[in-house]
N, C-alpha and C positions, 0 to 999 in steps of 0.2 A: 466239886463233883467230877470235873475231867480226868481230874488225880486219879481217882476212884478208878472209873474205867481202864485206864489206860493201866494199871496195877493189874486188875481183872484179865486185861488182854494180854499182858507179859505173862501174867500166869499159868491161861490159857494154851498159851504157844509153848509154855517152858514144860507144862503137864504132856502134851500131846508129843513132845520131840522126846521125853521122857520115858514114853511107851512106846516109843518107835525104835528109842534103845534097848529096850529091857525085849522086844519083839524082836530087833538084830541077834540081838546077843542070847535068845534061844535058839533061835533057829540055823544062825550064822549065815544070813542072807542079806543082804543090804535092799533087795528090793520087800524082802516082808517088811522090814522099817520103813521103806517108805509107803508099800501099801498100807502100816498099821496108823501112819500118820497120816495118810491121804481121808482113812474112813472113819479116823475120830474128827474132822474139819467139821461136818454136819453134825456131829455130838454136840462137840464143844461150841460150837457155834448156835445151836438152838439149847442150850445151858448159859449161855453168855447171854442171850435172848432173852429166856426167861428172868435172869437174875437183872437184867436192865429195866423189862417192864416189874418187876416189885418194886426197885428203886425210881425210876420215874415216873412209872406209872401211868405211862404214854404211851399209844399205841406208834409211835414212830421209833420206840425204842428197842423195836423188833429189825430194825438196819442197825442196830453197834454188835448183833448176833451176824446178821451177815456181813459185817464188816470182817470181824473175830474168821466167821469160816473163808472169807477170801482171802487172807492174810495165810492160814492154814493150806489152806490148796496151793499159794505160792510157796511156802514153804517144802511141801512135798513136792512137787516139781522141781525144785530145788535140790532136793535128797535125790529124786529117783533121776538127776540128771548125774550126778558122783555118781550114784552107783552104775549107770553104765558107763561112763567114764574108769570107774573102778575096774569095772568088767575086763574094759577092752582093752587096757592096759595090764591086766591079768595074762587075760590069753594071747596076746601081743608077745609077753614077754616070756610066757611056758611055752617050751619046743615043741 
């Protein structure tokens, strides 16, 4: 059963960094990927939620949803620190 989840939660993280890309890569901004990953955290996170309580059928199985969205918000924190990182070494380096 742990298998399970934890497959879920890769997925979870891998779909939401996945839309953070495809949101970078229109807009050409690193911080809309990270905002576009910051605001699917509580998506994906009460989707993990839900799909946990069908499988256990427990109402404590409403924390592996919030685990999924804090795993998520670290992750974008994560992003949105490269991108000013990116930034400042951008206009560091333009005259």
């Amino acid at each position: 059963m742990d298998l399970l989840f934890y497959i879920l939660m890769g997925l979870l993280i891998v779909v939401a960094n996945v839309l953070g890309f495809l949101s970078f890569r229109k807009k050409k901004s690193l911080y809309s990927g990270a905002l576009t990953v910051l605001l699917m955290a509580p998506v994906l996170g009460g989707i993990g939620g839900v799909i946990s309580l069908l499988v256990i059928r427990d109402a404590f199985a409403v924390f592996y949803g919030l685990q999924v969205a804090y795993f998520l918000l670290v992750n974008s924190a994560i992003i949105l620190v490269i991108a000013v990182i990116t930034s400042a070494v951008r206009n560091y380096r333009t005259p």
